[in-house]
LUMTI-382611 format. One line per 5 residues: number of its first residue (from 0); their letters; for each residue x, y, z of N, C-alpha, C. Coordinates in nm, 4 decimals, m for minus. Example, Ala and Ser with C-alpha at 12.3 -4.5 7.8 and 13.67 -1.06 7.14 Angstrom:
0> as> 1.3190,m0.5690,0.7800,1.2300,m0.4500,0.7800,1.3200,m0.3300,0.7800; 1.2850,m0.2250,0.7080,1.3670,m0.1060,0.7140,1.2900,0.0030,0.7870
REM end
This chain:
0> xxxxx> m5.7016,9.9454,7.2180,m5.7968,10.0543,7.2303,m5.8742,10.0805,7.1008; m5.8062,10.1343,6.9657,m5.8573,10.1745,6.8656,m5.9658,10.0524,6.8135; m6.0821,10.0663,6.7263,m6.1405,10.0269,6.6464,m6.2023,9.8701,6.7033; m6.2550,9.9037,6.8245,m6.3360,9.8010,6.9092,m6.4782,9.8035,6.8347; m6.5697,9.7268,6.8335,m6.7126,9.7423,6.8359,m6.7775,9.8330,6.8824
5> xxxxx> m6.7233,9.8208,7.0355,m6.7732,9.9209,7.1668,m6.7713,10.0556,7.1732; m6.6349,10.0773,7.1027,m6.6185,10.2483,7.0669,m6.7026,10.3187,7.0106; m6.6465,10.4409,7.0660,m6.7834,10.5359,7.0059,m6.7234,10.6449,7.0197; m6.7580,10.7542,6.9116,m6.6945,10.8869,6.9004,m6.7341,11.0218,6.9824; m6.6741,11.0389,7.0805,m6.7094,11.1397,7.1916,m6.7403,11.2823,7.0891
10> xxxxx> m6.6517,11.3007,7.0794,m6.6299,11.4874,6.9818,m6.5668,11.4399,6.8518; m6.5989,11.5335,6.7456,m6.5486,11.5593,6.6157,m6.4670,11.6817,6.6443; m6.3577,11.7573,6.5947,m6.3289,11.8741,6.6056,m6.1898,11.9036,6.4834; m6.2557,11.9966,6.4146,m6.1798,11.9823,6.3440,m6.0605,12.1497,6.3645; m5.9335,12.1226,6.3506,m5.8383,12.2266,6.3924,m5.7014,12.2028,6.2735
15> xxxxx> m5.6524,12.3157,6.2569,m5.5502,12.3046,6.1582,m5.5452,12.2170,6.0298; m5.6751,12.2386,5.9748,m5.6845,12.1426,5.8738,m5.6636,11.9632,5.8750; m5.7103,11.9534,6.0147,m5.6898,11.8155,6.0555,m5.8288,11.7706,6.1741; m5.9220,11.6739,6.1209,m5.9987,11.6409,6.1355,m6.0037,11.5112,6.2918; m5.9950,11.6139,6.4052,m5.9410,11.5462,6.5723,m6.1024,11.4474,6.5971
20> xxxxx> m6.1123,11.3588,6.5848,m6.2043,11.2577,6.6675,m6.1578,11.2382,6.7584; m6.2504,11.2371,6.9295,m6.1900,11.2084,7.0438,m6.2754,11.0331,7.0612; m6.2014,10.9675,7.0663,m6.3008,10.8154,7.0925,m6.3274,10.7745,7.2659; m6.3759,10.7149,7.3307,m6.4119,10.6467,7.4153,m6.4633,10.4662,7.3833; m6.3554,10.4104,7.4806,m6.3810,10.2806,7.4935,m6.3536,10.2364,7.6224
25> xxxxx> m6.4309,10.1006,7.6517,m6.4030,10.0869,7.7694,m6.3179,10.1376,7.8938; m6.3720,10.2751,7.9137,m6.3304,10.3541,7.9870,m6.1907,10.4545,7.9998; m6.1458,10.4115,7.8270,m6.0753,10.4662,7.8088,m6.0764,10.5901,7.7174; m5.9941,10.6869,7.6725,m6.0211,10.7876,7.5931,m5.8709,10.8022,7.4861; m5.9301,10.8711,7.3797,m5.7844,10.8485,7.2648,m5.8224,10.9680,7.1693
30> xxxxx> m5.7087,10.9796,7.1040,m5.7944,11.0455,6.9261,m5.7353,10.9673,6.8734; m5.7836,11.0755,6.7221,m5.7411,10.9543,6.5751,m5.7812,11.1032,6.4945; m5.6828,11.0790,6.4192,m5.6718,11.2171,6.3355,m5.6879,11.1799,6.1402; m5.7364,11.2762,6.0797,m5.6825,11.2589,5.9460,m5.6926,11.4488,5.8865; m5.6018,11.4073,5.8136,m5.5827,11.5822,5.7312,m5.6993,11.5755,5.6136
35> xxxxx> m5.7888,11.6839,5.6323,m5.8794,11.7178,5.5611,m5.8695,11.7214,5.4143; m5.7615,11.6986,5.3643,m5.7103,11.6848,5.2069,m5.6406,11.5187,5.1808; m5.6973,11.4936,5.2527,m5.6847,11.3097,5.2613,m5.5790,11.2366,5.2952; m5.5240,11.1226,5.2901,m5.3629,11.0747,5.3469,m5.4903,10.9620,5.4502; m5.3462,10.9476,5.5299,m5.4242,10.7998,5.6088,m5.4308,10.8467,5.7417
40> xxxxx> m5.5451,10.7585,5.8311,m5.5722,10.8153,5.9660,m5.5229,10.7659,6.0522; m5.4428,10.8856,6.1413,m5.3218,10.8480,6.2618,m5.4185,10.8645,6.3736; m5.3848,10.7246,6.4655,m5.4456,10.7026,6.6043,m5.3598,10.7035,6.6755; m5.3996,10.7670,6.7726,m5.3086,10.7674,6.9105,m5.3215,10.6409,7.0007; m5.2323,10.6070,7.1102,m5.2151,10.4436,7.0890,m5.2078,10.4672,7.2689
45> xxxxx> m5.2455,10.5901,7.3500,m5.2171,10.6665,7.4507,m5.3239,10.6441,7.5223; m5.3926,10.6325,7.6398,m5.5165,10.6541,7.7130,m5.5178,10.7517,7.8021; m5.5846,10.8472,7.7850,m5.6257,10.9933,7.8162,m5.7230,11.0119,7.9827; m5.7177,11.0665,8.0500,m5.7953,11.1056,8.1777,m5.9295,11.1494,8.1307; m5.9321,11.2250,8.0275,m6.0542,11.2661,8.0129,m6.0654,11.3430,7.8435
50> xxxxx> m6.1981,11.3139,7.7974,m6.2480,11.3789,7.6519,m6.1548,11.4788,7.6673; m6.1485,11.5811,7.7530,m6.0926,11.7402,7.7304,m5.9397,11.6983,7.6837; m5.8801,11.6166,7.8412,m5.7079,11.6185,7.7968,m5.7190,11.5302,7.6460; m5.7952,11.4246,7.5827,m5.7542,11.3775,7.4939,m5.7880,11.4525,7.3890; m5.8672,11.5817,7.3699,m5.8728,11.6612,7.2821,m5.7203,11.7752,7.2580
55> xxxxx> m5.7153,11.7873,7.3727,m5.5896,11.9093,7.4208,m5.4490,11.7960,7.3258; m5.4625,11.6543,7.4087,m5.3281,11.5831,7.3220,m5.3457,11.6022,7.1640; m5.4858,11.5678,7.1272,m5.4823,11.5534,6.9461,m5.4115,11.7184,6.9136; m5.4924,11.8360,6.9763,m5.4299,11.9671,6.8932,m5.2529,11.9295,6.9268; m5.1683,11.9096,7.0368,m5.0521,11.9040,7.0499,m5.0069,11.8231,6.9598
60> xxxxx> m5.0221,11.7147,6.9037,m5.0002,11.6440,6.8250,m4.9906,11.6424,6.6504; m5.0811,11.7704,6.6332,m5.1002,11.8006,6.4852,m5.0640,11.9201,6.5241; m4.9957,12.0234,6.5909,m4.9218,12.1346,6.6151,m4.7659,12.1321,6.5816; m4.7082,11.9397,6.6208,m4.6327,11.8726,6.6500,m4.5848,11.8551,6.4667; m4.6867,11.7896,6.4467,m4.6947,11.7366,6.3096,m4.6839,11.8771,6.1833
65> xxxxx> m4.7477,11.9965,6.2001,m4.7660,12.1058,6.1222,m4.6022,12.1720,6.1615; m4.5591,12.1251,6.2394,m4.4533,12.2276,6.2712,m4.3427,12.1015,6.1708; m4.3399,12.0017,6.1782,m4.2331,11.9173,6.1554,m4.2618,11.9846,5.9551; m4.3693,11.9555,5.9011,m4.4160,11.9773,5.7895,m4.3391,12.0573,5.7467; m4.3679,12.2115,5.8162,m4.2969,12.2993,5.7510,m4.1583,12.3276,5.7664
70> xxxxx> m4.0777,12.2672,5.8618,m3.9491,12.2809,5.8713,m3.8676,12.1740,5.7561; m3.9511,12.1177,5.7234,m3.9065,12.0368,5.6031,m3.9421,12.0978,5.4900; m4.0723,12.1112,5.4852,m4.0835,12.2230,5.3679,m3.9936,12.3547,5.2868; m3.9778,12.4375,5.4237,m3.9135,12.5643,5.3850,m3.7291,12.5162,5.4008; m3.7125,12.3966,5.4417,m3.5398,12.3526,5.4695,m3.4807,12.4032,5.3166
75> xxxxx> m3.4164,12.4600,5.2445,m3.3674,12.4379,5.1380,m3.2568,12.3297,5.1034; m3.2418,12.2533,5.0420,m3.1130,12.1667,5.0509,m3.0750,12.1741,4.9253; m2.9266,12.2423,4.8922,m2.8434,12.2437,4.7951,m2.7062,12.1758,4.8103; m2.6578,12.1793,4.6448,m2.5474,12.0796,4.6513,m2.4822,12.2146,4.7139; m2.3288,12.1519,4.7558,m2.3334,12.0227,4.7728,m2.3794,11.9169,4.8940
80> xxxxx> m2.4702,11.9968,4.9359,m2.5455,11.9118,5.0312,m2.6107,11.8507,4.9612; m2.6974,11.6917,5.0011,m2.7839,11.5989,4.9276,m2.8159,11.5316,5.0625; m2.9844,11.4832,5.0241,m3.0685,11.4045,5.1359,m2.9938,11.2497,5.1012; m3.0026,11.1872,5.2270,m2.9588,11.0541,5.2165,m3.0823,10.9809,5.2388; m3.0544,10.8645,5.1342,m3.2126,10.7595,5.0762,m3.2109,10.6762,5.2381
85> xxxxx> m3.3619,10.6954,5.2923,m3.3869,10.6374,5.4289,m3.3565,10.5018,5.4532; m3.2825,10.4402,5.3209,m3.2773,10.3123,5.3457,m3.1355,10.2897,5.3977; m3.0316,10.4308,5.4107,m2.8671,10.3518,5.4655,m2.8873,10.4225,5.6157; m3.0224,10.4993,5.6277,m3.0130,10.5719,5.7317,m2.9653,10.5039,5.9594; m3.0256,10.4000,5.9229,m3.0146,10.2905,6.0144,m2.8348,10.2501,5.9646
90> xxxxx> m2.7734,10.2410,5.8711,m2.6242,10.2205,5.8968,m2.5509,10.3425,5.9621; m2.6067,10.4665,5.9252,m2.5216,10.5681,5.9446,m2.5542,10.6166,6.0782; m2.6386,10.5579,6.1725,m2.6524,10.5409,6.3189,m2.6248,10.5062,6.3875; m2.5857,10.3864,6.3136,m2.5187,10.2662,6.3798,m2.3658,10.2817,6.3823; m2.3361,10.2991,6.2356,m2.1774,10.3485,6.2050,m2.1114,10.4829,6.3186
95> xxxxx> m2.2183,10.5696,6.3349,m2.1814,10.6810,6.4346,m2.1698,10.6003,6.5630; m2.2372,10.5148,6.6067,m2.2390,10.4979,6.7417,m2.1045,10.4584,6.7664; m2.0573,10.3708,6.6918,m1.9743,10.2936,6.7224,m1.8090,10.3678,6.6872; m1.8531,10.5129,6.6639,m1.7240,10.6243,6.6817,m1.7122,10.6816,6.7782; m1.8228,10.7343,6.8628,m1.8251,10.7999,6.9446,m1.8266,10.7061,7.0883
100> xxxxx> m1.8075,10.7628,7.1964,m1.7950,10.7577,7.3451,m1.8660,10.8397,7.4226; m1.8326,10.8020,7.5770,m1.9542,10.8920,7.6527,m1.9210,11.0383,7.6603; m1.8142,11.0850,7.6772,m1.8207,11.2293,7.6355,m1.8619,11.2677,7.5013; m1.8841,11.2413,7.4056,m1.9193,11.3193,7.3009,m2.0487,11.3615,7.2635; m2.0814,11.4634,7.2632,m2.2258,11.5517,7.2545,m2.3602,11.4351,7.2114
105> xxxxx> m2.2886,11.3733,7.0916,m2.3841,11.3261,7.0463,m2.4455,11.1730,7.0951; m2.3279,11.0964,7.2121,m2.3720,11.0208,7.2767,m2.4887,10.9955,7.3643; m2.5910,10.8310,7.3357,m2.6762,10.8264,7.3893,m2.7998,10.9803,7.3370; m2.7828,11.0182,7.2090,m2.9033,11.0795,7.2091,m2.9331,11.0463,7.0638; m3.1034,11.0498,7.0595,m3.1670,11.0288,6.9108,m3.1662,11.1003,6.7892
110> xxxxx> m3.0923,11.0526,6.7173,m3.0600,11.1063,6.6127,m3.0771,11.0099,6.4752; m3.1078,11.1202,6.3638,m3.1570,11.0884,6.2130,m3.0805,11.1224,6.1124; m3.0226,11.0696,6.0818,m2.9126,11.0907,5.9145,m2.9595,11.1674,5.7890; m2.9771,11.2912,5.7907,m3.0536,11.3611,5.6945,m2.9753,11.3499,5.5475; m2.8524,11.4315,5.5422,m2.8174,11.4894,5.4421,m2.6121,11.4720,5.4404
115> xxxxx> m2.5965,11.4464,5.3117,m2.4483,11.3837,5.3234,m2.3912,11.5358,5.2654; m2.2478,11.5411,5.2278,m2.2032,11.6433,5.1630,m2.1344,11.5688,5.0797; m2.1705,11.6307,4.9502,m2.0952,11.5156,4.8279,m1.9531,11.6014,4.7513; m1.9070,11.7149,4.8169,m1.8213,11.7682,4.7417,m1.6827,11.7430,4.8224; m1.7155,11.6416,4.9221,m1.5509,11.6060,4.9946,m1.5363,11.4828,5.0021
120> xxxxx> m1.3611,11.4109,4.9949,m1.3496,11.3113,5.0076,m1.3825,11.2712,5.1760; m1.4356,11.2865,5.2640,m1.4725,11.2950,5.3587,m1.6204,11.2967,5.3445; m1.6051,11.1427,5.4905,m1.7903,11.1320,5.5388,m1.8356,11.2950,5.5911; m1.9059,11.3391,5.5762,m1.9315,11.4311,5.6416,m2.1129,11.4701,5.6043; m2.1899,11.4334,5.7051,m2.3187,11.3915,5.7676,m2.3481,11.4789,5.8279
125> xxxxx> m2.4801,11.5498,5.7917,m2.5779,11.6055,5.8658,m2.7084,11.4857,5.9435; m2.7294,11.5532,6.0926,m2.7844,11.4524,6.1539,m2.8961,11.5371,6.2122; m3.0313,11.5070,6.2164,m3.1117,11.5963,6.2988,m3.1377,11.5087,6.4825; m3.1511,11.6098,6.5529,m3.1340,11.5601,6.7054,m3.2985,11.5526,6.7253; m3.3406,11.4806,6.7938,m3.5212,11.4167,6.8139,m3.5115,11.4718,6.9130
130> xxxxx> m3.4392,11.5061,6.9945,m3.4787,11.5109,7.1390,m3.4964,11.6562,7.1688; m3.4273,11.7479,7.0843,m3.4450,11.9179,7.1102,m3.4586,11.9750,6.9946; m3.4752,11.9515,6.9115,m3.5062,12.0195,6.7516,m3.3704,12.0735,6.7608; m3.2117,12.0283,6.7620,m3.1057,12.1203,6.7203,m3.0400,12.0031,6.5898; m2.9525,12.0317,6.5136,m2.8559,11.9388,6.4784,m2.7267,11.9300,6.4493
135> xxxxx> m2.6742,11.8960,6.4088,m2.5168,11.8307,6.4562,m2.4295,11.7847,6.3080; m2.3474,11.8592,6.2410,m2.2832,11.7865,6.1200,m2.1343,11.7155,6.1801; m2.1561,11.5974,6.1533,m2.0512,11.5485,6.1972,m1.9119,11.4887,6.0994; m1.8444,11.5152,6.0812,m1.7259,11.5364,6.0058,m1.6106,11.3773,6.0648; m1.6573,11.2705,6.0190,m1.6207,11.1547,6.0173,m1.4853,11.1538,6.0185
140> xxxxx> m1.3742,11.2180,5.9323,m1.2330,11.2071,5.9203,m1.1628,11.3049,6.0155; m1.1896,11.3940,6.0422,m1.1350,11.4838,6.1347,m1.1692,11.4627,6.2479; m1.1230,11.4682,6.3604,m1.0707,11.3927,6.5277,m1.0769,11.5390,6.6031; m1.1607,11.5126,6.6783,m1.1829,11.6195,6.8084,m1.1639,11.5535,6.9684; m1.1008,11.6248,7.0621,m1.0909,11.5822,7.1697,m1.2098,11.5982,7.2946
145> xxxxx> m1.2652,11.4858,7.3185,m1.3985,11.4960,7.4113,m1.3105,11.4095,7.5286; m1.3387,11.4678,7.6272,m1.2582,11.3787,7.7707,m1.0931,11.3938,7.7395; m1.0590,11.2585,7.7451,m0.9216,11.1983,7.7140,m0.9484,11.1869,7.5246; m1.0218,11.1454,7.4873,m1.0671,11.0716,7.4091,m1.0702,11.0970,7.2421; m1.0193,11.0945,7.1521,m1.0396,11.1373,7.0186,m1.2073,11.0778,6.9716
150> xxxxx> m1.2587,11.1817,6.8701,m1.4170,11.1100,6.8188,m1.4246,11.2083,6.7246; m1.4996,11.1987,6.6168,m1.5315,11.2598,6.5008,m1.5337,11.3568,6.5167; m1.5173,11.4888,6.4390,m1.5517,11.6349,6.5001,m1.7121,11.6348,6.4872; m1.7517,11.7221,6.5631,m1.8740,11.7647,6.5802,m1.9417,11.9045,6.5604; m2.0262,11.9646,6.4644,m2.0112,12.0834,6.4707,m2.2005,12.1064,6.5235
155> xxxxx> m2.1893,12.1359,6.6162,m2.3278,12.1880,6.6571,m2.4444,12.2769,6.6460; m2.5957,12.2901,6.5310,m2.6222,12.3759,6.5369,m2.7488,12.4148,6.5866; m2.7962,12.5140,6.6282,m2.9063,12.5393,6.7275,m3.0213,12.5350,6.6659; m3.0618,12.5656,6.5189,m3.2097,12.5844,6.4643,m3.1913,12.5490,6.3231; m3.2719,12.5678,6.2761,m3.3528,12.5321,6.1159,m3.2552,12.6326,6.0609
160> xxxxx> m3.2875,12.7875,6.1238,m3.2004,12.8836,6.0625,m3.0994,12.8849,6.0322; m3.0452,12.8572,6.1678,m2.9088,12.8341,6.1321,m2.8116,12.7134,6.0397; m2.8930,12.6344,6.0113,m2.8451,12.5105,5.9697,m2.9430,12.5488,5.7983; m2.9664,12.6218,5.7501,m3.0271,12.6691,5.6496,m2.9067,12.7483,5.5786; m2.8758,12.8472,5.6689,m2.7524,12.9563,5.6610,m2.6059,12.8782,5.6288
165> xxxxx> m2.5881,12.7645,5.7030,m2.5035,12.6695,5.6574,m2.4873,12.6183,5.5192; m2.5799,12.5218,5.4866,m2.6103,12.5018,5.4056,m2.5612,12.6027,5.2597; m2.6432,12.7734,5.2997,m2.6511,12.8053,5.1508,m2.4916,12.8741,5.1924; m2.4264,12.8576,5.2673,m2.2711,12.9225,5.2807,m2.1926,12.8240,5.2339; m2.2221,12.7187,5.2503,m2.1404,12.5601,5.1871,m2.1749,12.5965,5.0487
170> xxxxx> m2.3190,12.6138,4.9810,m2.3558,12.6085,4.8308,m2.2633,12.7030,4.7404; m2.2666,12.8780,4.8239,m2.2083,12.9371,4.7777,m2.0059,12.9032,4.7316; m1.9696,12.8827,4.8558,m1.8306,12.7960,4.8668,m1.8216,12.7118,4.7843; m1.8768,12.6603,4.7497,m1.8825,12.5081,4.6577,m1.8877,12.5421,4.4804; m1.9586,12.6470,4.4490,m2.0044,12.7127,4.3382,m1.8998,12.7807,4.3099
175> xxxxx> m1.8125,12.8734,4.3983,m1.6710,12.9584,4.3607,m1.6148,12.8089,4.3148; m1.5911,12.7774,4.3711,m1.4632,12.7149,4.3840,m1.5064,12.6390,4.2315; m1.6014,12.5856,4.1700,m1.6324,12.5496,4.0589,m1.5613,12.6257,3.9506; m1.5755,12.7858,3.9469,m1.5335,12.8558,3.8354,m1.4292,12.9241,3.8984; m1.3436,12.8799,3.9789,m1.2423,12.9690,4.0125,m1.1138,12.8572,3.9938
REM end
């Protein structure tokens, strides 16, 4: 679709500081976005019913994108929490899968290896869930019962907030225990 000869730019529209082109090509329709303070331009790879719905997808899409921004933005992460380098992130997906079974929460769903905890001799992994914005610290050495079945414990949490609140309750915990 993208960047034919033939194409041609239906609408410009610019929304949330992100600059929505709606394209038309051979009878198809798309956007292609870039943020007005520069970075590189994301095309949608989707074919649309019409200029309107492919305008309606670009705002969902950089609504999508502005929301992810700032939940990373405002996340605080303290020790002893620490982000894990995206490059073991694909082991520690893989390494989970192959703990868990079909009862366990986190089976069969998409998940991202954010943040390790470095103040225990224990794996213990924060994971964000793709599929509902919740996430999940999963505690590698300690054994929880799902079915019949032993699997990592799992501790489940519902929002940003709450997994923020975590976080600075671990920092605080972690800091006593330093001078105590």
């Amino acid at each position: 679709m993208p960047n034919h000869p033939e194409d041609f730019v239906l609408k410009k529209t610019l929304y949330r500081d992100y600059l929505i082109e709606v394209l038309e090509g051979d009878g198809d329709y798309w956007f292609q976005c870039r943020s007005i303070h520069g970075g590189e331009e994301e095309t949608d790879q989707f074919s649309y019913a019409s200029p309107g719905a492919t305008e309606r997808a670009g705002k969902e899409f950089i609504n999508r994108k502005v929301e992810v921004n700032n939940v990373v933005s405002n996340l605080e992460i303290r020790w002893p929490w620490t982000m894990l380098p995206l490059s073991v992130a694909d082991k520690y997906i893989e390494y989970l899968q192959k703990q868990i079974g079909l009862e366990h929460p986190l089976y069969n769903r998409k998940v991202f290896p954010s943040c390790i905890r470095e103040d225990s001799q224990d794996l213990i992994i924060q994971f964000d869930l793709d599929d509902d914005k919740t996430y999940a610290i999963v505690f590698f050495s300690e054994k929880q019962l799902f079915g019949n079945q032993e699997m990592p414990k799992v501790e489940m949490i519902a929002s940003i907030s709450e997994l923020q609140k975590r976080f600075d309750q671990d920092h605080s915990k972690a800091m006593e225990s330093l001078y105590s």
